[in-house]
mmCIF file as gemmi writes it, N, C-alpha and C atoms, coordinates in Angstrom:
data_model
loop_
_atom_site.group_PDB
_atom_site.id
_atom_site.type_symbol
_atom_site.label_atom_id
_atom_site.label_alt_id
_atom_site.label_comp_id
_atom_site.label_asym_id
_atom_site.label_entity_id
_atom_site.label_seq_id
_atom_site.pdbx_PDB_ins_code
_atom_site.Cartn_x
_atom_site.Cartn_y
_atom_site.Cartn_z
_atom_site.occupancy
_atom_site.B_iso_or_equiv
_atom_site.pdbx_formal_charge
_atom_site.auth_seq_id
_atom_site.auth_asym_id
_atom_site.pdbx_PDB_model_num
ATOM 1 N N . UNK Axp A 1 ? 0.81 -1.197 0 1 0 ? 1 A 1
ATOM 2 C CA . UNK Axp A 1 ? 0 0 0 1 0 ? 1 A 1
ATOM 3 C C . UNK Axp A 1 ? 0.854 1.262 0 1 0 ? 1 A 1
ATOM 4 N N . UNK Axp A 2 ? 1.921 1.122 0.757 1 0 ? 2 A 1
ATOM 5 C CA . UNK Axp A 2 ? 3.164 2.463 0.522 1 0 ? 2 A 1
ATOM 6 C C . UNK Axp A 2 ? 3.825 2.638 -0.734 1 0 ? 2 A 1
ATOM 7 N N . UNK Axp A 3 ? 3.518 1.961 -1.373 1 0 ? 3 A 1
ATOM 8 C CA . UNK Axp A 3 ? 4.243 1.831 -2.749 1 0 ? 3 A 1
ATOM 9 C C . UNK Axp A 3 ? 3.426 2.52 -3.598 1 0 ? 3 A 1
ATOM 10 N N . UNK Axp A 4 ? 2.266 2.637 -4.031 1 0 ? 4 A 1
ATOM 11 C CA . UNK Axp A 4 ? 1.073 3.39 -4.466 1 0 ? 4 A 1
ATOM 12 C C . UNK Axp A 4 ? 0.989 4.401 -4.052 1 0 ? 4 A 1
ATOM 13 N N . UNK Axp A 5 ? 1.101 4.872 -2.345 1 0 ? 5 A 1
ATOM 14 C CA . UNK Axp A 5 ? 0.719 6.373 -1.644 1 0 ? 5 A 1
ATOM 15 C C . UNK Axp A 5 ? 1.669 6.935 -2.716 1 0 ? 5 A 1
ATOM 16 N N . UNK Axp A 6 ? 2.826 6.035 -2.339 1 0 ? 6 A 1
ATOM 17 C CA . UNK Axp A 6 ? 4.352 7.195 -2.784 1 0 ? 6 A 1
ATOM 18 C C . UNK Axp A 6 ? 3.868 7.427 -4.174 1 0 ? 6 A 1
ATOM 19 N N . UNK Axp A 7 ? 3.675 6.319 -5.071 1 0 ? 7 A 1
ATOM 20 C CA . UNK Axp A 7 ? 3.757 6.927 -6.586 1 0 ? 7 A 1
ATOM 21 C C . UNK Axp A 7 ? 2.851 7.824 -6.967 1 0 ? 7 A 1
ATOM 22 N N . UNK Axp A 8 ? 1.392 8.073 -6.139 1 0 ? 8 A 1
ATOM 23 C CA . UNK Axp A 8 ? -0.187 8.934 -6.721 1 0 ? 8 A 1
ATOM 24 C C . UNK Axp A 8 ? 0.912 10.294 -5.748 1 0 ? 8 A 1
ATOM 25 N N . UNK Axp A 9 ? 1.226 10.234 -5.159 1 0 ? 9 A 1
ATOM 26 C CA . UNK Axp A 9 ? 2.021 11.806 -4.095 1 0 ? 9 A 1
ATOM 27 C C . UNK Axp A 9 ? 2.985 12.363 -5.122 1 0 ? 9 A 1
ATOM 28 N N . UNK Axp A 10 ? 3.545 11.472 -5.557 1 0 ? 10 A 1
ATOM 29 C CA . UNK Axp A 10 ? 4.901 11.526 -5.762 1 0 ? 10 A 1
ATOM 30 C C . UNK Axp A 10 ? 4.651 12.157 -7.376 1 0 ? 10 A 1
ATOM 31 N N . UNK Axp A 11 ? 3.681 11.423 -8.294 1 0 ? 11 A 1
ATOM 32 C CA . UNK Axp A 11 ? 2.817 12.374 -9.636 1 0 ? 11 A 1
ATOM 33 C C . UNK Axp A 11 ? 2.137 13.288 -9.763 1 0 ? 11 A 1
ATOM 34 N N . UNK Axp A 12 ? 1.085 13.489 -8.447 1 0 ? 12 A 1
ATOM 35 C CA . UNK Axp A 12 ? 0.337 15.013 -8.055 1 0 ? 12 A 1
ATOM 36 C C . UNK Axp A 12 ? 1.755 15.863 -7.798 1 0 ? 12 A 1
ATOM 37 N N . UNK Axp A 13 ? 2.609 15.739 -7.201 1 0 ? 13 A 1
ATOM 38 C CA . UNK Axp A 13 ? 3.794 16.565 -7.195 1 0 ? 13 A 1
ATOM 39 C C . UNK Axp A 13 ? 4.436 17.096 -8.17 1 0 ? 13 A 1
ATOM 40 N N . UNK Axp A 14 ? 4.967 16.222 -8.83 1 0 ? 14 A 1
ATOM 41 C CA . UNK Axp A 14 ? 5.417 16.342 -10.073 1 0 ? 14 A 1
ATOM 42 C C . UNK Axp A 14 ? 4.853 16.906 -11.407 1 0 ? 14 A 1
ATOM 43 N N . UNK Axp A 15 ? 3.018 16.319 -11.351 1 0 ? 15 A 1
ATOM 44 C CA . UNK Axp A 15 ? 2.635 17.024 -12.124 1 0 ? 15 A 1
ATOM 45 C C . UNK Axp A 15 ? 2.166 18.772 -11.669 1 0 ? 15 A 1
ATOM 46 N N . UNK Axp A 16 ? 1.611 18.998 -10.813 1 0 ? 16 A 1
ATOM 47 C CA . UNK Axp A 16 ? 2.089 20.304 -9.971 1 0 ? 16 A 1
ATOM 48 C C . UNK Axp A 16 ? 3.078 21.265 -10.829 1 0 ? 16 A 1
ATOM 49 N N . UNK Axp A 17 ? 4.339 20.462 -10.48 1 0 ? 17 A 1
ATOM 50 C CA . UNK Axp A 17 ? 5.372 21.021 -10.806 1 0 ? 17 A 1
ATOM 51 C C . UNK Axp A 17 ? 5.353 21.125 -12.078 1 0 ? 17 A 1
ATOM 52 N N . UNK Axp A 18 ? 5.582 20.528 -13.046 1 0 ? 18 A 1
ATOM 53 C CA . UNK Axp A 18 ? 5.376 20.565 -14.231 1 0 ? 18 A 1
ATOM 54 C C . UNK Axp A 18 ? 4.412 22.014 -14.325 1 0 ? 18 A 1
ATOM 55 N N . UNK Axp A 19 ? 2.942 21.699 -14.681 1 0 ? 19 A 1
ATOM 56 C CA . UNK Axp A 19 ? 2.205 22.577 -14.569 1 0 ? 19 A 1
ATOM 57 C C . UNK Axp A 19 ? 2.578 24.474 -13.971 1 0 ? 19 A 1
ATOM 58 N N . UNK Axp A 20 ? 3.535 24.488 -12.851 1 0 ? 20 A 1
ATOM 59 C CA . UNK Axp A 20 ? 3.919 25.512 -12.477 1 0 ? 20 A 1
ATOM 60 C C . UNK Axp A 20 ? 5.003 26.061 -13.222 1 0 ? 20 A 1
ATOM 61 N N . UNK Axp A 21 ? 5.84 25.124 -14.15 1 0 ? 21 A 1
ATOM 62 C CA . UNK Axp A 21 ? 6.981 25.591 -15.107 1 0 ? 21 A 1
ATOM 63 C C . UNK Axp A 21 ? 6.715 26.119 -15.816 1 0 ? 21 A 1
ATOM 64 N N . UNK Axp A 22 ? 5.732 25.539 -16.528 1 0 ? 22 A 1
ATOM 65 C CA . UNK Axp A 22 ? 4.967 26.079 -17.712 1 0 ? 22 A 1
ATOM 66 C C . UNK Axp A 22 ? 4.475 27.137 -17.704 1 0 ? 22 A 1
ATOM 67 N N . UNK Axp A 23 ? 3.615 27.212 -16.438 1 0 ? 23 A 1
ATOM 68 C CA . UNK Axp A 23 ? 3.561 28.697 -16.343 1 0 ? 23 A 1
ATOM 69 C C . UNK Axp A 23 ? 4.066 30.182 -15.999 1 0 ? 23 A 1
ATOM 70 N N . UNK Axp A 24 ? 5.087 29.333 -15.568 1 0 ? 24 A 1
ATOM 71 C CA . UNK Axp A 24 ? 6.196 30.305 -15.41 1 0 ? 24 A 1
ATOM 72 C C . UNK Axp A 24 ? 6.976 30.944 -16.687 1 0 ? 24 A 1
ATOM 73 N N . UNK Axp A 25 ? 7.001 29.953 -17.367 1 0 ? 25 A 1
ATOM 74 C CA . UNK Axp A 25 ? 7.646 29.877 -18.711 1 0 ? 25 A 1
ATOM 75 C C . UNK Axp A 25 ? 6.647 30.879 -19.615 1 0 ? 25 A 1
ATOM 76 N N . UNK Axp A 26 ? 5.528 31.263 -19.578 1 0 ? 26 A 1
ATOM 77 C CA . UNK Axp A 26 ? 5.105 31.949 -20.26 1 0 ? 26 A 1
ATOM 78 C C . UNK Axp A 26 ? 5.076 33.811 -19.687 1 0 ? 26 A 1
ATOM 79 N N . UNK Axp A 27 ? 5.896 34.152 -18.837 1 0 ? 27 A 1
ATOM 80 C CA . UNK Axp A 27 ? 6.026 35.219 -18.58 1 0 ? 27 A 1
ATOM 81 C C . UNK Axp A 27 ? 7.261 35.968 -18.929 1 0 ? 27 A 1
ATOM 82 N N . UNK Axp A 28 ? 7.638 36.598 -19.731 1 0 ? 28 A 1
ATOM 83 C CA . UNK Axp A 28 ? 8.56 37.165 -20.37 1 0 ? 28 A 1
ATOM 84 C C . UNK Axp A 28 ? 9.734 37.944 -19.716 1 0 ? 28 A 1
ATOM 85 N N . UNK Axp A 29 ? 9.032 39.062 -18.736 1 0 ? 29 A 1
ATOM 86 C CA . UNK Axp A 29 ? 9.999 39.785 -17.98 1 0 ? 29 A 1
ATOM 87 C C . UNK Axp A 29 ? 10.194 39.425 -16.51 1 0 ? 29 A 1
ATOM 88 N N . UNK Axp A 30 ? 9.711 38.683 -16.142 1 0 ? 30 A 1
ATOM 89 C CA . UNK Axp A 30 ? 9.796 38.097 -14.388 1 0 ? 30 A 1
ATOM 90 C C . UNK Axp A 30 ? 10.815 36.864 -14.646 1 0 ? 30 A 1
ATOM 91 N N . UNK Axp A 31 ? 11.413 36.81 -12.871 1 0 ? 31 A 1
ATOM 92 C CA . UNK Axp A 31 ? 12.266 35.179 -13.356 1 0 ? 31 A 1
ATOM 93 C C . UNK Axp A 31 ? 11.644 34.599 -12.766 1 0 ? 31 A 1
ATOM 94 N N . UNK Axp A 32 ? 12.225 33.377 -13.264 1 0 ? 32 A 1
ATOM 95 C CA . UNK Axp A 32 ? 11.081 32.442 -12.223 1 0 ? 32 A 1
ATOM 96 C C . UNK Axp A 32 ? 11.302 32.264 -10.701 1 0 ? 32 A 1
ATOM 97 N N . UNK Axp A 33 ? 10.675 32.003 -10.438 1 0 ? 33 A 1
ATOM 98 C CA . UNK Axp A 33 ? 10.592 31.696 -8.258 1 0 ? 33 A 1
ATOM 99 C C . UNK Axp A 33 ? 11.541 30.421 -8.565 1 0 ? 33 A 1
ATOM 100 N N . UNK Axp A 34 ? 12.34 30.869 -7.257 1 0 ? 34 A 1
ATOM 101 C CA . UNK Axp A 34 ? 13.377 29.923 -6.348 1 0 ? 34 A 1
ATOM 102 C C . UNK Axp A 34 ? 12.586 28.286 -6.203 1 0 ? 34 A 1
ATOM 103 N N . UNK Axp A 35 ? 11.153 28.632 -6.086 1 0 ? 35 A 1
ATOM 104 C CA . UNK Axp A 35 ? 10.748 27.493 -5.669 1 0 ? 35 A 1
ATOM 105 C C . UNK Axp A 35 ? 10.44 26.105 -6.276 1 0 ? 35 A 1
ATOM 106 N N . UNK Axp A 36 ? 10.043 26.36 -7.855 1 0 ? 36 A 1
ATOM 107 C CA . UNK Axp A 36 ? 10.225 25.579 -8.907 1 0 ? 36 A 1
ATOM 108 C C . UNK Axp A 36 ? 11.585 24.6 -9.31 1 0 ? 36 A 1
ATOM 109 N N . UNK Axp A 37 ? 12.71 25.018 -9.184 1 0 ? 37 A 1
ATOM 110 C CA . UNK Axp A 37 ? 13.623 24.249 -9.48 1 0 ? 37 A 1
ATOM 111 C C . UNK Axp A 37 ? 14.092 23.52 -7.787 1 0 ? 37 A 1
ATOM 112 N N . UNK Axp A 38 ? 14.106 23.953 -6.874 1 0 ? 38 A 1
ATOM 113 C CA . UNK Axp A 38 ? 13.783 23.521 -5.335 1 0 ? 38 A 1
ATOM 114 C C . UNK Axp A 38 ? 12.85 22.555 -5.73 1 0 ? 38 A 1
ATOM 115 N N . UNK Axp A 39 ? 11.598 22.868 -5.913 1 0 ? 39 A 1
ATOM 116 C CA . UNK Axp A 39 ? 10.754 21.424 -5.814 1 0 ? 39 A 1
ATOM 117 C C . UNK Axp A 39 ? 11.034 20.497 -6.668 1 0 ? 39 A 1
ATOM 118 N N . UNK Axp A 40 ? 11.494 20.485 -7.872 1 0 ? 40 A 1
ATOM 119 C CA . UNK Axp A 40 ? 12.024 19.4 -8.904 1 0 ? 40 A 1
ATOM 120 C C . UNK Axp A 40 ? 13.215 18.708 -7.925 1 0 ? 40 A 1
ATOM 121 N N . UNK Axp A 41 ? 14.086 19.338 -7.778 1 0 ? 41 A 1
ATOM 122 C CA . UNK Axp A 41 ? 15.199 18.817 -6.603 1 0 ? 41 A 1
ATOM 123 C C . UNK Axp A 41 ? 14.796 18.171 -5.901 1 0 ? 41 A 1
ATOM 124 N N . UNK Axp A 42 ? 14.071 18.526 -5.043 1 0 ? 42 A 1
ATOM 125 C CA . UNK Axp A 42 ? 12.813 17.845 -3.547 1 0 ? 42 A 1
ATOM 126 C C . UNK Axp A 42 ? 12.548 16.422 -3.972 1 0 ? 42 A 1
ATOM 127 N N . UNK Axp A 43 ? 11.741 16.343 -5.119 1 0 ? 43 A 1
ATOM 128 C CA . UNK Axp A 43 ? 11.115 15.228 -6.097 1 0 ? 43 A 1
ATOM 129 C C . UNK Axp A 43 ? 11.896 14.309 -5.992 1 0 ? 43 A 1
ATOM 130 N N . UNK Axp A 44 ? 12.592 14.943 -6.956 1 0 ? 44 A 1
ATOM 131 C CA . UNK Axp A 44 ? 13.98 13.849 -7.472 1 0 ? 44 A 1
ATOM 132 C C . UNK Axp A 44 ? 14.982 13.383 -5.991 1 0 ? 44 A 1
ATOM 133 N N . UNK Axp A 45 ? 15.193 14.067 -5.127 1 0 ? 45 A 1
ATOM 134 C CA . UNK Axp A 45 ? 15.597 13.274 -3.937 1 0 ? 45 A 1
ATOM 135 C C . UNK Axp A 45 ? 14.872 12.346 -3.18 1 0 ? 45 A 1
ATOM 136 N N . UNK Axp A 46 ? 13.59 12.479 -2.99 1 0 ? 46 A 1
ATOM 137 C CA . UNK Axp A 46 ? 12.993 11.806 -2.882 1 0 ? 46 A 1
ATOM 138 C C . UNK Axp A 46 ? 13.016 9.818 -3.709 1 0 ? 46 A 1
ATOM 139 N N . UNK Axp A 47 ? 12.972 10.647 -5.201 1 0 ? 47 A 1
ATOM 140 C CA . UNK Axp A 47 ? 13.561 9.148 -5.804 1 0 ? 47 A 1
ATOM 141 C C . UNK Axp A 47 ? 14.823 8.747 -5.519 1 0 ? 47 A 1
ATOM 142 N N . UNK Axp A 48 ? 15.901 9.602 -5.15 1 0 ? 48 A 1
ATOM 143 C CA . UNK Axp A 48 ? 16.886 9.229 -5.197 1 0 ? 48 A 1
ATOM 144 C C . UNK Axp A 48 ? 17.422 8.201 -3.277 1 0 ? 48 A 1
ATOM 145 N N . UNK Axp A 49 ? 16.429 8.762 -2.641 1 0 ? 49 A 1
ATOM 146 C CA . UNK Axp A 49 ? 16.159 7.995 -1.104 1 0 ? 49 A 1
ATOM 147 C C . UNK Axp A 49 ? 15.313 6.448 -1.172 1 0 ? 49 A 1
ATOM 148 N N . UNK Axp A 50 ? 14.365 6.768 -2.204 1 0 ? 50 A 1
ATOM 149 C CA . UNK Axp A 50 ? 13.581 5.278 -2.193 1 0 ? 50 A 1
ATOM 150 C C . UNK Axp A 50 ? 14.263 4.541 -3.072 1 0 ? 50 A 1
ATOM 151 N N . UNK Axp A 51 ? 14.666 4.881 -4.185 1 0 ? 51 A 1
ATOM 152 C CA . UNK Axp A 51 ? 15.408 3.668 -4.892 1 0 ? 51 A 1
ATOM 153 C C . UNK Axp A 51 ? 17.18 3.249 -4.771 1 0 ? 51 A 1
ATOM 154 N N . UNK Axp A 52 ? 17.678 4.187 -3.937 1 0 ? 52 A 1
ATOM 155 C CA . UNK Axp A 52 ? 19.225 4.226 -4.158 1 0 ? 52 A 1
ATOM 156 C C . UNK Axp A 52 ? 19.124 3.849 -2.661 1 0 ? 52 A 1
ATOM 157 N N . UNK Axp A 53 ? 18.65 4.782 -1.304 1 0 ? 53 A 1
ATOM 158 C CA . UNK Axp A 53 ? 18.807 3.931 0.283 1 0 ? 53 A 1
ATOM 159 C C . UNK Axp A 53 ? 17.761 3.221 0.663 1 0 ? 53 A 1
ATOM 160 N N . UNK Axp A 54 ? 16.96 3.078 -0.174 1 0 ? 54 A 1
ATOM 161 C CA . UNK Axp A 54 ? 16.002 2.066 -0.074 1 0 ? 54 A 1
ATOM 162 C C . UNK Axp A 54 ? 15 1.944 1.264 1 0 ? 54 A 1
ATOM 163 N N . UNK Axp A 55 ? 15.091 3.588 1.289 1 0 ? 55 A 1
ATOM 164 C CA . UNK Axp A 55 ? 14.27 4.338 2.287 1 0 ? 55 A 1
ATOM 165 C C . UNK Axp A 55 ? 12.893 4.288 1.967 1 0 ? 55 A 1
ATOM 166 N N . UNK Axp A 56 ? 11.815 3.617 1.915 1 0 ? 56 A 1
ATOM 167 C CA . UNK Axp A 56 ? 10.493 3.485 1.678 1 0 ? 56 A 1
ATOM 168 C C . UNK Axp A 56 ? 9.839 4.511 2.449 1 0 ? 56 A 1
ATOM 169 N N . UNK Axp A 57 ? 9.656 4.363 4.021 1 0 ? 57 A 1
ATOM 170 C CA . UNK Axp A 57 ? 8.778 5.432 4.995 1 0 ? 57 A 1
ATOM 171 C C . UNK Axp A 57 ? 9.487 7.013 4.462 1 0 ? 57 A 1
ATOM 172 N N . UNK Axp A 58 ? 10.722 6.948 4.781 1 0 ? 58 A 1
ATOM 173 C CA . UNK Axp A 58 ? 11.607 8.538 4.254 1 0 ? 58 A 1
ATOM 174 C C . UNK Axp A 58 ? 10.8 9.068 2.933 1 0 ? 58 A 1
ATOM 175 N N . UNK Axp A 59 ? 10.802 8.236 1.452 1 0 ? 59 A 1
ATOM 176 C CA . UNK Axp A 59 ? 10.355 8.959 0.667 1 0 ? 59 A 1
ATOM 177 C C . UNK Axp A 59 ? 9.219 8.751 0.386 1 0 ? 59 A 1
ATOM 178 N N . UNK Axp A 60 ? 8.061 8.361 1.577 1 0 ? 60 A 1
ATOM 179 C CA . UNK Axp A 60 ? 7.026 8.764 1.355 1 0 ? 60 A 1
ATOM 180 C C . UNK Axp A 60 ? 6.634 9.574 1.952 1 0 ? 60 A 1
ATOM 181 N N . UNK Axp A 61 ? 7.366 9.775 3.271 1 0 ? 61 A 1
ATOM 182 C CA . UNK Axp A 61 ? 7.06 10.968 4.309 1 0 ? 61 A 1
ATOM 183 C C . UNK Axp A 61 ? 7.807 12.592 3.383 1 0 ? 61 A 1
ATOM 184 N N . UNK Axp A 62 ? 8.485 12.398 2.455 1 0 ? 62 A 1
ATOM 185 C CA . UNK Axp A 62 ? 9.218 13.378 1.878 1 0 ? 62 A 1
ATOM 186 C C . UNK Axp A 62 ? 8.135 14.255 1.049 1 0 ? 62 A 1
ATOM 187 N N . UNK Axp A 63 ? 7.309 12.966 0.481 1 0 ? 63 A 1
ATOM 188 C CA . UNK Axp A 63 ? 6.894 13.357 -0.981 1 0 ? 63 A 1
ATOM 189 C C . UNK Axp A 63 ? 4.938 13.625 0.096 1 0 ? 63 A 1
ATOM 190 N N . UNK Axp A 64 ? 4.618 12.783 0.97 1 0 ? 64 A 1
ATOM 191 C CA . UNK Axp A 64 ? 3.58 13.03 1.96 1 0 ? 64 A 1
ATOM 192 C C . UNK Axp A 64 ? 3.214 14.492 2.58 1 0 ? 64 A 1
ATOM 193 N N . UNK Axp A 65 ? 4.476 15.297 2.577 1 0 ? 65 A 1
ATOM 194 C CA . UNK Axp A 65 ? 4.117 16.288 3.323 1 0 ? 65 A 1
ATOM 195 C C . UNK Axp A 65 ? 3.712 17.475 2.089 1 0 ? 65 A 1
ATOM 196 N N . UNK Axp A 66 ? 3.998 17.676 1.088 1 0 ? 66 A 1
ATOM 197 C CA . UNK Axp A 66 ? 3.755 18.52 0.119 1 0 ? 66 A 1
ATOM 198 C C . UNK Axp A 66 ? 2.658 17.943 -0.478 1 0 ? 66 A 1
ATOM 199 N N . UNK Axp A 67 ? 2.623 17.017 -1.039 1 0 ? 67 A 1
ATOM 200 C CA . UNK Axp A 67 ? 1.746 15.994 -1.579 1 0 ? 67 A 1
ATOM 201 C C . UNK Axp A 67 ? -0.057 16.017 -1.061 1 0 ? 67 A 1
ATOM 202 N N . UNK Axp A 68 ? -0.4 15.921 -0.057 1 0 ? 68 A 1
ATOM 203 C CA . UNK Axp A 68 ? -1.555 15.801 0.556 1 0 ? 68 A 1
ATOM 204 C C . UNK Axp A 68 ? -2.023 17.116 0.459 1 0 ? 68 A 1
ATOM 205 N N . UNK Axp A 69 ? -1.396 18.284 0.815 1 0 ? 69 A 1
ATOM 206 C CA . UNK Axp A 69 ? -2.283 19.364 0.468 1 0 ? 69 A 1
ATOM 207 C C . UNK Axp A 69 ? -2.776 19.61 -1.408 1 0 ? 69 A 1
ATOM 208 N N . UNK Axp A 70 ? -1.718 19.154 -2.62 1 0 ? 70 A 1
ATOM 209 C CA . UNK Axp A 70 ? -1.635 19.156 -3.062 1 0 ? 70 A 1
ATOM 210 C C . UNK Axp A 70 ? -2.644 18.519 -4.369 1 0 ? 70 A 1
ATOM 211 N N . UNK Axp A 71 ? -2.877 17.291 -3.613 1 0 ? 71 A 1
ATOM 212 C CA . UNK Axp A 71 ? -4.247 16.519 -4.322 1 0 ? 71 A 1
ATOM 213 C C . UNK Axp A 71 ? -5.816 16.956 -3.507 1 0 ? 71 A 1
ATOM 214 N N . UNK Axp A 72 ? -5.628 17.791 -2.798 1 0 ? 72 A 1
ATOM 215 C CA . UNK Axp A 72 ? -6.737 17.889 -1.752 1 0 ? 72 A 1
ATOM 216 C C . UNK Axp A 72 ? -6.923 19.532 -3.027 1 0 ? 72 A 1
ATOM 217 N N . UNK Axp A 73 ? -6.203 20.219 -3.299 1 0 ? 73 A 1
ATOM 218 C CA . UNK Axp A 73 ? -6.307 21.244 -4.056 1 0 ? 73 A 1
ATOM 219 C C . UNK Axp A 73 ? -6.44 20.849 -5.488 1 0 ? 73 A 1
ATOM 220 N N . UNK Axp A 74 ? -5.937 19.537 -6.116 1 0 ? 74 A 1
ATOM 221 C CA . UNK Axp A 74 ? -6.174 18.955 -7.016 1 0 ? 74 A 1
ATOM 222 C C . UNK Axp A 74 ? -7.536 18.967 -7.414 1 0 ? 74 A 1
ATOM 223 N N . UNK Axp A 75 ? -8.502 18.404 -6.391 1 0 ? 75 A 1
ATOM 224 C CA . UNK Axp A 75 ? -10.054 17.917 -6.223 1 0 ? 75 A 1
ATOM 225 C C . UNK Axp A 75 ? -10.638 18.752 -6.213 1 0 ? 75 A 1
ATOM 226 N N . UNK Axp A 76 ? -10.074 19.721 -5.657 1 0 ? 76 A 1
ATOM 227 C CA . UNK Axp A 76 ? -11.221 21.416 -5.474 1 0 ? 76 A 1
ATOM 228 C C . UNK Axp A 76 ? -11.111 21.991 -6.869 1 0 ? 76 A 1
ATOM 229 N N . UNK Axp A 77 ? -10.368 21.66 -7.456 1 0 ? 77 A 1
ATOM 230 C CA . UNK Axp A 77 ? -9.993 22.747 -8.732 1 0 ? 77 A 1
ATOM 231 C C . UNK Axp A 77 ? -10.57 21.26 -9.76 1 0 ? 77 A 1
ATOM 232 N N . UNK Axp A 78 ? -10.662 20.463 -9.613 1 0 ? 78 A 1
ATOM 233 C CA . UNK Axp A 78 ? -11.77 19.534 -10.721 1 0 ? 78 A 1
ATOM 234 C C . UNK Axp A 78 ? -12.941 19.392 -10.341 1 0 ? 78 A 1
ATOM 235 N N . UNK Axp A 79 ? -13.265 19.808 -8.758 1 0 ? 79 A 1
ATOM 236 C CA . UNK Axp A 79 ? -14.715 20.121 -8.868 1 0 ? 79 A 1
ATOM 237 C C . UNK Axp A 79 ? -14.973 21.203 -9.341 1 0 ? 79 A 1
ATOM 238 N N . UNK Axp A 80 ? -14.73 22.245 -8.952 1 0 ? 80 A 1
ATOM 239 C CA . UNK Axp A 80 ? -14.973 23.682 -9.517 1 0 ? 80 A 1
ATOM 240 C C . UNK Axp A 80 ? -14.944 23.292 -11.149 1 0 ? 80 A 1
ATOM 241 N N . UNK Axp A 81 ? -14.164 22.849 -11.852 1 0 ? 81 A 1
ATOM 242 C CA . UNK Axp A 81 ? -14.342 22.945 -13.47 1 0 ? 81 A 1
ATOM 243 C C . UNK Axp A 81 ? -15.05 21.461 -13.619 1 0 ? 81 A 1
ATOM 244 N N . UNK Axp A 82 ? -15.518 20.933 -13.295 1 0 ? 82 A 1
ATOM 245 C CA . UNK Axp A 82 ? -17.236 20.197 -13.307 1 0 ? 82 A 1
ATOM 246 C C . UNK Axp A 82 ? -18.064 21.103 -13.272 1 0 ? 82 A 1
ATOM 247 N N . UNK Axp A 83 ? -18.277 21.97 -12.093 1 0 ? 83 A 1
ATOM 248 C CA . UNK Axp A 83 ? -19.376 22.245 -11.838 1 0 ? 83 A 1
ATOM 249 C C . UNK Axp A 83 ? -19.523 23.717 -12.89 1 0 ? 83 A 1
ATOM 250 N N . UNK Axp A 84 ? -18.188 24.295 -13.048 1 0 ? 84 A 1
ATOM 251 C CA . UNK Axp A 84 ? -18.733 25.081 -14.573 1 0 ? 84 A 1
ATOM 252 C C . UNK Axp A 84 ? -19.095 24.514 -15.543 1 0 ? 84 A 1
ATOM 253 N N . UNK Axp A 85 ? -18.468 23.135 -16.235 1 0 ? 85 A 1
ATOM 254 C CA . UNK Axp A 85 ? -18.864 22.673 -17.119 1 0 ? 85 A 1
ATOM 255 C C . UNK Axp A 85 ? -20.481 22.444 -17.027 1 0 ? 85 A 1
ATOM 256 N N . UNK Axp A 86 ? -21.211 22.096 -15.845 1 0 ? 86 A 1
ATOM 257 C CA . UNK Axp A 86 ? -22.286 21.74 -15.647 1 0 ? 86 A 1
ATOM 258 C C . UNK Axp A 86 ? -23.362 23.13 -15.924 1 0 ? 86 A 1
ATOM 259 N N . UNK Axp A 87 ? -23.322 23.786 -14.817 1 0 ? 87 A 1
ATOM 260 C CA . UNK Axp A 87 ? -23.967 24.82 -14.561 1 0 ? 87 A 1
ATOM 261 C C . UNK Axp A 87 ? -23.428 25.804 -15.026 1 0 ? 87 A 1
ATOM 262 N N . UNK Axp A 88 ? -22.686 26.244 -16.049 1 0 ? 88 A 1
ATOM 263 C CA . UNK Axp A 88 ? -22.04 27.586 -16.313 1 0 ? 88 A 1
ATOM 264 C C . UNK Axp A 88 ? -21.31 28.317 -15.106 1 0 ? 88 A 1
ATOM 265 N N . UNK Axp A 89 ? -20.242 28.947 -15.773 1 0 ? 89 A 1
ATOM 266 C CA . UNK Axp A 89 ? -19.443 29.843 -14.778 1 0 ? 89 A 1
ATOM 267 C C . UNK Axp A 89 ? -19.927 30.002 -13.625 1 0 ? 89 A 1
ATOM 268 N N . UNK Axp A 90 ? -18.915 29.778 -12.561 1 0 ? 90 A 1
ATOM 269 C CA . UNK Axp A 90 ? -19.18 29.897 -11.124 1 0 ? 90 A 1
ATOM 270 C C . UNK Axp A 90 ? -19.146 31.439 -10.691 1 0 ? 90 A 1
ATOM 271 N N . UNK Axp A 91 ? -20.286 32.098 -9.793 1 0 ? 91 A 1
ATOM 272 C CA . UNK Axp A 91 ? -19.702 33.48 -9.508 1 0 ? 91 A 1
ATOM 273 C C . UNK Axp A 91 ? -19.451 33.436 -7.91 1 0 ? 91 A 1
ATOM 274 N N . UNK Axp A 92 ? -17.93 34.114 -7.746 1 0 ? 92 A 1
ATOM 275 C CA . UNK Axp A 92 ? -17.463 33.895 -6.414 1 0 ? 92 A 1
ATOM 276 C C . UNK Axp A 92 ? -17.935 35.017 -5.129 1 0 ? 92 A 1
ATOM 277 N N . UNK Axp A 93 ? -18.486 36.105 -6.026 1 0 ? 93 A 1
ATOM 278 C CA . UNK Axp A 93 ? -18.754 37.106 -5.235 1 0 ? 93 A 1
ATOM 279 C C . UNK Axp A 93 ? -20.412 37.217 -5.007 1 0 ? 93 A 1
């Protein structure tokens, strides 16, 4: 069952990340945040603890702590674009 947490944590992360490059990448005169290439690092140590020290609890607790808020914001932001798709644009105010 730790083997699964880690890999669905460990792809909401990554794809995250991904997703945040990209958008970074489309801004011309700003640099990008410190925090983007930090979290790719983060990631990738993470793999580099479960498959190289063969740290299982470590890189799931690594990839667990960013991770959980991460798919929990995942779900809010695919309900919200359901429920536009459904009912038309959501108004927040």
């Amino acid at each position: 069952m730790l083997k699964y947490a880690f890999w669905i944590l460990w792809s909401a992360e990554f794809i995250f990340l991904g997703w945040m490059l990209m958008d970074e990448m489309k801004l011309k005169y700003l640099s990008m945040p410190m925090y983007i290439p930090l979290g790719f690092l983060w990631v990738f140590l993470a793999l580099f603890v479960k498959w190289v020290l063969k740290s299982d609890t470590a890189a799931l607790i690594m990839v667990g702590i960013p991770g959980v808020p991460l798919i929990l914001m995942g779900v809010f932001l695919l309900i919200v674009w359901m429920i536009s798709i459904i009912s038309g644009p959501i108004r927040w105010n």
